[in-house]
NUKE-989592 format. One record per residue (C-alpha): residue number from 1; residue in one letter; x negated, y negated, z negated. Coordinates in Angstrom, 1 decimal, m for minus. Example, Ala and Ser with C-alpha at 12.3 -4.5 7.8 and 13.67 -1.06 7.14 Angstrom:
2
(1 "A" (m12.3 4.5 m7.8))
(2 "S" (m13.7 1.1 m7.1))
This chain:
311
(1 "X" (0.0 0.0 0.0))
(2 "X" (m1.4 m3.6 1.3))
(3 "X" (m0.6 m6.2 m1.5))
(4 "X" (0.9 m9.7 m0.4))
(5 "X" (m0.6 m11.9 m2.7))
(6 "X" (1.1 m15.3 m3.8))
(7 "X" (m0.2 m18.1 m5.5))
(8 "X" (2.4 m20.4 m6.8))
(9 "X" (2.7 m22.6 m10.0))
(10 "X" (3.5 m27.0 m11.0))
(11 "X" (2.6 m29.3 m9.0))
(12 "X" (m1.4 m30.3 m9.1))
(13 "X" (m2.2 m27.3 m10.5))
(14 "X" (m5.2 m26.0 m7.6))
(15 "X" (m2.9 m23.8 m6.1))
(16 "X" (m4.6 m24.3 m3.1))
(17 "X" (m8.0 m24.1 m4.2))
(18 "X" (m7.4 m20.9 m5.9))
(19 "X" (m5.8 m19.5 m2.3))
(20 "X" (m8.4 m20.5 m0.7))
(21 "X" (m11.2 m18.7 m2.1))
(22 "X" (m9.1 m15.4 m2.7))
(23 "X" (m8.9 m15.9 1.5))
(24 "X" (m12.6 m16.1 1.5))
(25 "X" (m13.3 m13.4 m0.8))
(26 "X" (m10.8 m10.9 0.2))
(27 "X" (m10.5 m11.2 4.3))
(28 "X" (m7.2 m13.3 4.1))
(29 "X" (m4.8 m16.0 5.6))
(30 "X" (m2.6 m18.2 4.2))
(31 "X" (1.4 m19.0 4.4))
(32 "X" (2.4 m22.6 3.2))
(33 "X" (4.8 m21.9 0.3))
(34 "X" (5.6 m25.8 0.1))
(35 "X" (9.0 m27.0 1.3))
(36 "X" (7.3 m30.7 2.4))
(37 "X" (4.1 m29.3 3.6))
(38 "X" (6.0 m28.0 6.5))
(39 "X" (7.3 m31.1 7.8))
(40 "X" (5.1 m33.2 10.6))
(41 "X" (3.8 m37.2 9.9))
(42 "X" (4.7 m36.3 6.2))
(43 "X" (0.9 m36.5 5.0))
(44 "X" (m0.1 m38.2 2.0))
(45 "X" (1.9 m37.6 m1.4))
(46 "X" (1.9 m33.4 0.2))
(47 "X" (m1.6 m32.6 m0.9))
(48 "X" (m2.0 m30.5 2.4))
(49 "X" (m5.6 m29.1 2.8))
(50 "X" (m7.6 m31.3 5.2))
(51 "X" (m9.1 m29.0 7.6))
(52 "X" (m12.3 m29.5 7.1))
(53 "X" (m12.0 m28.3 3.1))
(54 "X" (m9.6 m25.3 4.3))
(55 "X" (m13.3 m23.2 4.8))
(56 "X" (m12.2 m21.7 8.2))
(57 "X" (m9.3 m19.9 6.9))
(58 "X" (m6.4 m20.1 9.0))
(59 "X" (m3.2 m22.2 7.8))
(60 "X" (0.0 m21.0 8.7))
(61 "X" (3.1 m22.9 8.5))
(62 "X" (2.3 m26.4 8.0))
(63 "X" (2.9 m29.5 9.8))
(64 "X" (5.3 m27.3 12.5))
(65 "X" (8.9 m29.1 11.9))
(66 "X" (10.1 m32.1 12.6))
(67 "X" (11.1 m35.0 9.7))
(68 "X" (14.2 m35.3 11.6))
(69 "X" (15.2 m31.9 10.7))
(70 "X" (17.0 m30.2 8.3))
(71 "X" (14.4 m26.6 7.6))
(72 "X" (16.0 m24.3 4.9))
(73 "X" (14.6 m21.6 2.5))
(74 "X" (16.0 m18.5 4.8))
(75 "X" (14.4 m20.6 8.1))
(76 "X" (11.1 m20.7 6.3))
(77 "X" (12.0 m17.2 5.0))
(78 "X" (12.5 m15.8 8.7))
(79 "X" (9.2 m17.5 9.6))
(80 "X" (6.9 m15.9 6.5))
(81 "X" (8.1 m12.6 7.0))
(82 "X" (7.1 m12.8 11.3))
(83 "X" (3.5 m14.4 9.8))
(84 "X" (3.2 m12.0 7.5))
(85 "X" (3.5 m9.0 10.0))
(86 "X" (1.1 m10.7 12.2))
(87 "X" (m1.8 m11.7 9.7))
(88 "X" (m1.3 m7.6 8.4))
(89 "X" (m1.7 m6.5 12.1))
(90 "X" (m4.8 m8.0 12.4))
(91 "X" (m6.2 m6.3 9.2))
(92 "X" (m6.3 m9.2 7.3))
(93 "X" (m4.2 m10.1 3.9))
(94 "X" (m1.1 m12.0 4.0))
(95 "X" (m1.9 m15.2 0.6))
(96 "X" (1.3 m17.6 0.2))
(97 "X" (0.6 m20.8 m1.8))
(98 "X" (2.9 m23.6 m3.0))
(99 "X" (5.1 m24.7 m5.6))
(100 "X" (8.7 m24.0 m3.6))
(101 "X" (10.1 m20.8 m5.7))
(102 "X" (13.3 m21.0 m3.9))
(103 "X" (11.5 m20.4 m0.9))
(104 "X" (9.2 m17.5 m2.3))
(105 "X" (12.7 m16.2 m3.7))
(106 "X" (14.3 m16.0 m0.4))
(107 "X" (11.5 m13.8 1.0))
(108 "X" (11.6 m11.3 m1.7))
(109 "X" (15.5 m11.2 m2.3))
(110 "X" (17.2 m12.2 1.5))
(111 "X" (20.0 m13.9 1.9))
(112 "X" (23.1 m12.4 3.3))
(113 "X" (22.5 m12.1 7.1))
(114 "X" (22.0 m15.4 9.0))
(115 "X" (22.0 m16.5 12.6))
(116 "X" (18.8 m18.3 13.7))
(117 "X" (19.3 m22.2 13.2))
(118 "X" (21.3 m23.7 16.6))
(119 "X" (19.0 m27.1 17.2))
(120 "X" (21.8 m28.2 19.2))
(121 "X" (24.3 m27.9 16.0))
(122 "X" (22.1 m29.3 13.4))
(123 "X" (20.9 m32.3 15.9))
(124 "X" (24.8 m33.0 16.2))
(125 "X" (25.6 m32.6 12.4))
(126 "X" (22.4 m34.6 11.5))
(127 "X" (23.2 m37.3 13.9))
(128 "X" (27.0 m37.3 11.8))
(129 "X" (24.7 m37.8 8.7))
(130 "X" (22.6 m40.3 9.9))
(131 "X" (25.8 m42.8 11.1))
(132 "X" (28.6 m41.9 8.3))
(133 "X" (26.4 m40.2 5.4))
(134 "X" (26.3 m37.0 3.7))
(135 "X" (30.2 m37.3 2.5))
(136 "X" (31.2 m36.6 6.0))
(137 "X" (29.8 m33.9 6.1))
(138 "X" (31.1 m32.7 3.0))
(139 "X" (34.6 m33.8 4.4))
(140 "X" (34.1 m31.3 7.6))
(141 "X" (33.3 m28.4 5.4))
(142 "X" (36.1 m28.8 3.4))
(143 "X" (38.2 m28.0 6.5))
(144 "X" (36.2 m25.2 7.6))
(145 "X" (35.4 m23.7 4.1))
(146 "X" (36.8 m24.9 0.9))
(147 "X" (35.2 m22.8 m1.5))
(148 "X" (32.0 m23.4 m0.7))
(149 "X" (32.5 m27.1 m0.2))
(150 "X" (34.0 m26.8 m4.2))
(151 "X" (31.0 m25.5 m5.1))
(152 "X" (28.4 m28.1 m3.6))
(153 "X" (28.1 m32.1 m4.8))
(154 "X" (28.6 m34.3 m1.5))
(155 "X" (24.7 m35.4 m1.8))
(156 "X" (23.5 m31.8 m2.0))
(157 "X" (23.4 m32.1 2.3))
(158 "X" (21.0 m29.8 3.2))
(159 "X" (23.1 m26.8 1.8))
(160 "X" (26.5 m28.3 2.6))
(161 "X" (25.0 m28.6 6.4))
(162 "X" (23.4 m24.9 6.5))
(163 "X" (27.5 m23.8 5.6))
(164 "X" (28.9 m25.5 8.3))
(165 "X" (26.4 m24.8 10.7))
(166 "X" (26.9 m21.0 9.6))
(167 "X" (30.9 m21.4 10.2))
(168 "X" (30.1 m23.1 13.9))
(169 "X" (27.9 m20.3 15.1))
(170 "X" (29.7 m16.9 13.5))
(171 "X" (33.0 m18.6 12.8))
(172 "X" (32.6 m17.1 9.5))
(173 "X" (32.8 m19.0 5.8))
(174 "X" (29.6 m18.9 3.9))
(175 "X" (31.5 m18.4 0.7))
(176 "X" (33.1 m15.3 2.1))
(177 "X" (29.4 m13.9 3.1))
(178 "X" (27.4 m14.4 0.4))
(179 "X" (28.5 m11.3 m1.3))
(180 "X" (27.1 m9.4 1.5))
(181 "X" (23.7 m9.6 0.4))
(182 "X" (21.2 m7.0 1.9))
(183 "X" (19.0 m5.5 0.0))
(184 "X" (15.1 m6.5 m0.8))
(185 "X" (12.7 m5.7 1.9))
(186 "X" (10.5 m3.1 2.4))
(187 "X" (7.6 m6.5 1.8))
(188 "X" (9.1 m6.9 m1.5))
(189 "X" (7.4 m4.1 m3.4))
(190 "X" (4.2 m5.4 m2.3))
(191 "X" (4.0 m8.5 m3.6))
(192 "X" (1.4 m9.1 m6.6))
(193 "X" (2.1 m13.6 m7.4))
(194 "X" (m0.2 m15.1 m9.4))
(195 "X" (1.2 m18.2 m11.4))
(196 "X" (m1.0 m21.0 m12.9))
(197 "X" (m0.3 m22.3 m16.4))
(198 "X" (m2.7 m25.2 m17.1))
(199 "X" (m2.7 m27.7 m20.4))
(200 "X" (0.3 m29.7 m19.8))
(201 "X" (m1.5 m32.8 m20.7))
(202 "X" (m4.2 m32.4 m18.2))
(203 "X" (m1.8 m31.3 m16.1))
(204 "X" (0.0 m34.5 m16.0))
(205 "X" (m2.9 m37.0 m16.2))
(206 "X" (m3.7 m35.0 m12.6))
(207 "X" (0.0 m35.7 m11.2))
(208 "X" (m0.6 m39.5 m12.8))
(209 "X" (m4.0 m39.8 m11.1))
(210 "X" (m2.6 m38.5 m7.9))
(211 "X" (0.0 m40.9 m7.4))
(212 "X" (m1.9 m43.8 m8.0))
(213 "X" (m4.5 m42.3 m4.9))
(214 "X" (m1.5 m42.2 m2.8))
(215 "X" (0.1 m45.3 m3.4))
(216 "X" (m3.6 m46.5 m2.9))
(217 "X" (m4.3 m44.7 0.7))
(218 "X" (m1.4 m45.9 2.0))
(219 "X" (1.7 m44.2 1.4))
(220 "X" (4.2 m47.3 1.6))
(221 "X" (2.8 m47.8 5.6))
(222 "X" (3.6 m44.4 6.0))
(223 "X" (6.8 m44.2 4.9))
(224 "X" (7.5 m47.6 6.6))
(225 "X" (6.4 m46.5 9.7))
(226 "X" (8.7 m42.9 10.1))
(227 "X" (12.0 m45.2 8.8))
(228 "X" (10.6 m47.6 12.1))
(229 "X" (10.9 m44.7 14.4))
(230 "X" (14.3 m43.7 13.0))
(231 "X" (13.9 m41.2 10.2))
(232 "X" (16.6 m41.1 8.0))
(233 "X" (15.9 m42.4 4.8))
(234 "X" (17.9 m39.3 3.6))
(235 "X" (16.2 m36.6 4.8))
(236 "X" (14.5 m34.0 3.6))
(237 "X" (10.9 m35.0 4.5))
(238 "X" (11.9 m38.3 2.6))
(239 "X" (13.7 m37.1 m0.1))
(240 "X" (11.3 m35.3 m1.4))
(241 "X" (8.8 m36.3 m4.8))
(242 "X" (6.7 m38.9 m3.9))
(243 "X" (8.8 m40.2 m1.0))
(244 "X" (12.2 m40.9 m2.2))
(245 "X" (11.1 m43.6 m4.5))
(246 "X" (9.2 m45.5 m1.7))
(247 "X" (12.5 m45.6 0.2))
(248 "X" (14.1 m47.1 m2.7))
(249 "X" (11.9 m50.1 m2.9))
(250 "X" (11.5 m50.7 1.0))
(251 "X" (15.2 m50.5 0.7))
(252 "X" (15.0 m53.7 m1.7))
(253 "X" (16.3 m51.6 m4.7))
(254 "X" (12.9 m50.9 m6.7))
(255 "X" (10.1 m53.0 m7.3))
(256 "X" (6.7 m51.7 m6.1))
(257 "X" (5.5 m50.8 m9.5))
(258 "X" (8.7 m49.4 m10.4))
(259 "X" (8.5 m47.0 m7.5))
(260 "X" (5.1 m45.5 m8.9))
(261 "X" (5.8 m44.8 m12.5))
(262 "X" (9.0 m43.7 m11.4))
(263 "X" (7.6 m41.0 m8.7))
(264 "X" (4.9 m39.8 m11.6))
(265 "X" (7.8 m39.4 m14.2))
(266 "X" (9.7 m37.8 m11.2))
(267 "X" (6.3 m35.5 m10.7))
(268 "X" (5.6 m34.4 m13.7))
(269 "X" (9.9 m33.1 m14.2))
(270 "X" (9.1 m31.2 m11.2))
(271 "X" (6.2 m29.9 m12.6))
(272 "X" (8.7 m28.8 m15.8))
(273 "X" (10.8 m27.2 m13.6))
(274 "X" (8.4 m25.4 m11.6))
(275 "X" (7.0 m23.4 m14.6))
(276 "X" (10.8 m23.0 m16.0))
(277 "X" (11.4 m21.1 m12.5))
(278 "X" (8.5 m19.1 m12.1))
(279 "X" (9.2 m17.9 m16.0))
(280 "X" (12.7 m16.6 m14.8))
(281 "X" (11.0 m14.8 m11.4))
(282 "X" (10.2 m10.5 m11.8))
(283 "X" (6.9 m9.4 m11.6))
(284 "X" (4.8 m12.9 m12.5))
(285 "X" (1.2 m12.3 m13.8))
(286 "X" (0.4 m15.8 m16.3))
(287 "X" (m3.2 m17.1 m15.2))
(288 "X" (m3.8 m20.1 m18.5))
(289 "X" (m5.7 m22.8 m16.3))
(290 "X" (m6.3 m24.6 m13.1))
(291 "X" (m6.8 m22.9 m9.9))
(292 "X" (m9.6 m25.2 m8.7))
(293 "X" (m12.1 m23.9 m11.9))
(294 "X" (m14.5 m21.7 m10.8))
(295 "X" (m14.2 m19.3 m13.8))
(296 "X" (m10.1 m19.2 m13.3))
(297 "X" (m10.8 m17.8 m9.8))
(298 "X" (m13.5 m15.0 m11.0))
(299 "X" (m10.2 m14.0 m13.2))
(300 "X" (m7.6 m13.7 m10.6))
(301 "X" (m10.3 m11.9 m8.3))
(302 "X" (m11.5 m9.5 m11.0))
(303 "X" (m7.3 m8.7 m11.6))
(304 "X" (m6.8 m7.9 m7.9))
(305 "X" (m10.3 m6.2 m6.8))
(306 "X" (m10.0 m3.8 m10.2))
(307 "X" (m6.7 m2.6 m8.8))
(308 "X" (m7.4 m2.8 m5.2))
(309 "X" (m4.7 m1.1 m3.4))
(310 "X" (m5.1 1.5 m0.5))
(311 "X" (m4.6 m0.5 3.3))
């Protein structure tokens, strides 16, 4: 049995660090486990690896969508489990890293079956977002699925979008589906996640110091410029951490200082509920440190090379 190795944990915690050498060490490639990294022109507040620090190990899954788009957990899900079966057919071990367990979660426990995501549908239902908001879009489910729409707040559009783009393409309901859940994948078994635990103060001087080097290289330009060429300001490349905030004050309804603390407060919650969800996940091996210390590495490697598993 070929493990699937995952390093996940808070925010600023050297996840990527930590991947990294277990790549070098161990013949492997990684799969971006981070919900922003994905997205295109989204650069500074996602602590993506530039590439000349990535050591020659191949990225997979980064910088590939859109920030117009709307990319969901089972899209990303579909994607990792195609990367995973190409990285293991050239010999070579399959490493996810990032902080998204919702994404990791959807790998290991599918959702009900799904169509591949219609860009003409969600082009259409994102235009409907752009003009009238996420309300009318929680108005049009509400025809086509009630249940569901109960279920979901009006601003929670990514998922209220996913259900009616679901009903438009299988004439289904979503609510009526979910029960249908298949059973974990034969990729589940193998998994063997590593999850950092650093000291929670360092922890959030790091996420402190990092927003200030954001704010610093530039991130108001770049968040300035994407809304110029017609992002929404609700999307999901700019509603995540360390953008939303940014909006608010080129939208007039933050001050600039207020915008920073507010996106390290913001940061280091997210980093809370990070290690809440990993707690909750099966099969978790606890590392105590950062992934970037040299000695924290030897640890992780020494766990998986004294239990090597057969290819």
């Amino acid at each position: 049995m070929r493990y699937i190795i995952a390093v996940v944990g808070p925010t600023a915690s050297g996840k990527s660090a930590l991947g990294i050498e277990i790549a070098a060490r161990l013949g492997g490639e990684i799969i971006n486990c981070d919900s922003v990294q994905v997205y295109q022109q989204i650069e500074i507040a996602t602590a993506k690896v530039p590439l000349v620090e990535r050591r020659g190990i191949p990225h997979h899954l980064i910088d590939f969508v859109s920030p117009y788009e709307t990319f969901t957990a089972a899209d990303w899900a579909r994607a990792a489990t195609r990367v995973i079966v190409e990285i293991e057919g050239r010999g070579h071990v399959a490493i996810l890293v990032g902080g998204t367990g919702f994404y990791l979660r959807a790998l290991r426990q599918p959702f009900f079956a799904s169509p591949e995501t219609d860009e003409t549908i969600r082009r259409r239902l994102t235009r409907i977002r752009s003009r009238h908001g996420p309300e009318r879009l929680h108005q049009i489910l509400r025809k086509f699925d009630p249940p569901e729409a109960d279920k979901l707040h009006a601003r929670d559009w990514p998922r209220v979008q996913r259900a009616i783009e679901f009903y438009l393409q299988t004439g289904q309901r979503i609510s009526d589906e979910r029960p249908l859940r298949p059973a974990p994948p034969e990729l589940a078994r193998r998994f063997r996640i590593f999850a950092l635990s650093p000291p929670r103060n360092e922890l959030y001087r790091r996420i402190n110091t990092r927003a200030d080097e954001h704010f610093a290289a530039g991130l108001v330009d770049e968040v300035a410029a994407l809304l110029k060429e017609g992002v929404p300001p609700d999307s999901s490349a700019l509603g995540a951490h360390g953008y939303r905030r940014v909006v608010e004050y080129l939208q007039g309804r933050r001050s600039l200082e207020s915008a920073v603390e507010q996106t390290k407060l913001d940061v280091r919650h997210y980093s809370k509920r990070q290690l809440t969800w990993f707690r909750r996940e099966p099969d978790v091996e606890w590392i105590e440190g950062f992934g970037d210390d040299a000695a924290v590495q030897e640890n992780v490697l020494a766990l998986l090379t004294q239990s090597a598993p057969s290819a």
